[in-house]
C-alpha positions as a Markdown table, in Angstrom:
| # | Residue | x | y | z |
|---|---|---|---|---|
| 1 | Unk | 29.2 | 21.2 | 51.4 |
| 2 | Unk | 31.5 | 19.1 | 53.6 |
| 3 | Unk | 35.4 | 19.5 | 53.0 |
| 4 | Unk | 37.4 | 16.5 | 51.8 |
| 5 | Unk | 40.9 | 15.7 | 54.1 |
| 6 | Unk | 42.7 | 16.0 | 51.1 |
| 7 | Unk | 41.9 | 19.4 | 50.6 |
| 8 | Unk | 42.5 | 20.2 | 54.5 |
| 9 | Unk | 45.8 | 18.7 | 54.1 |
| 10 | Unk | 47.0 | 20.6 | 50.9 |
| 11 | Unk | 45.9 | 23.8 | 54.1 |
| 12 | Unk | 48.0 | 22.4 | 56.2 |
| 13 | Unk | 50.6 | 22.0 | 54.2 |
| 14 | Unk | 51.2 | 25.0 | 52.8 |
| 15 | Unk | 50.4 | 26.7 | 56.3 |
| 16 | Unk | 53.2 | 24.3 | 57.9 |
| 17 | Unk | 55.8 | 26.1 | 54.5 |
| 18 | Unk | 54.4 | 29.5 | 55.8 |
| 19 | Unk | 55.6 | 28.6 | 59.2 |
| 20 | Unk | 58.6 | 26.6 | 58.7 |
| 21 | Unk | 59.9 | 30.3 | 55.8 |
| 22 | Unk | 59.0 | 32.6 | 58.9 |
| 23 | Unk | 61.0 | 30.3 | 61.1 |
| 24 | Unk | 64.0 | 30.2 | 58.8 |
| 25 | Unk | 63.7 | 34.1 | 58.3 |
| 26 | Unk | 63.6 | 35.0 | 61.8 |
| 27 | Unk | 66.6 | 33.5 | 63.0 |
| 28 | Unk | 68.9 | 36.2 | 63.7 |
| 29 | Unk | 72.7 | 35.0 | 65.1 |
| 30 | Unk | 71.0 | 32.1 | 67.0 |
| 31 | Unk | 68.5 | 29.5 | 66.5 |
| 32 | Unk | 67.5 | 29.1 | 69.9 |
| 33 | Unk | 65.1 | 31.8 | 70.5 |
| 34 | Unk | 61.7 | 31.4 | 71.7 |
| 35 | Unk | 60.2 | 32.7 | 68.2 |
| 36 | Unk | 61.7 | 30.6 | 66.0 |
| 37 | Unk | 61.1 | 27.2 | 68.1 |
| 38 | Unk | 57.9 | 28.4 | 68.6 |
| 39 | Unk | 57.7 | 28.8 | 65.1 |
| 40 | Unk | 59.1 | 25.1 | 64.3 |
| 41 | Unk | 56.5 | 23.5 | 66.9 |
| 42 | Unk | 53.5 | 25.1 | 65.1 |
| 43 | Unk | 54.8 | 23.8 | 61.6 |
| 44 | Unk | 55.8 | 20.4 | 63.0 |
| 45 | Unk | 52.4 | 20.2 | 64.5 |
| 46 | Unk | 51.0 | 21.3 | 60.7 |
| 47 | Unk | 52.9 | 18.8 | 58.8 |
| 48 | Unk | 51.8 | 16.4 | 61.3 |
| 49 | Unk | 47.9 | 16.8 | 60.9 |
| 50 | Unk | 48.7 | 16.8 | 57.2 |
| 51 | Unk | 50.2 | 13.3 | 57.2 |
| 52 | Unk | 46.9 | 12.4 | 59.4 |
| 53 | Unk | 44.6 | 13.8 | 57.3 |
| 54 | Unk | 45.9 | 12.1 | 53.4 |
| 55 | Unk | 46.1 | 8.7 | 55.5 |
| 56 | Unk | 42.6 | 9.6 | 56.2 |
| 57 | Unk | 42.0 | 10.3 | 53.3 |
| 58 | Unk | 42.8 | 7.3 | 52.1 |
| 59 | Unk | 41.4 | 4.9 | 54.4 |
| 60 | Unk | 38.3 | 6.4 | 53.8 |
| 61 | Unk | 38.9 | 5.8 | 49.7 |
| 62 | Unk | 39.8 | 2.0 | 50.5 |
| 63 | Unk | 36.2 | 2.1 | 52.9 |
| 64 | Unk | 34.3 | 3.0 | 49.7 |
| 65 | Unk | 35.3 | -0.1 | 47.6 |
């Protein structure tokens, strides 16, 4: 059974939340530590494959017409 991008998306979406609530909860006095910008990168690159992956999605839905 081969996984759809949509579903893979809805992944890494939520994963990119999970990332993005850790961020937000580890900041203790000051943003800029290296946990909580390491943090942010991994949930921007998240939301970014997530964007990829329903544009995907949807080229491939137009393909099939």
């Amino acid at each position: 059974m081969r996984t759809s991008p949509l579903l893979m998306a809805f992944l890494y979406f939520i994963m990119g939340g999970i990332f993005t609530y850790i961020a937000i909860q580890s900041v203790d006095g000051t943003i800029w530590n290296f946990i909580t910008i390491l943090l942010v990168i991994v949930a921007t690159f998240d939301f970014a494959v997530c964007i990829r992956l329903v544009t995907l999605h949807f080229k491939m839905k137009n393909s099939k017409k």
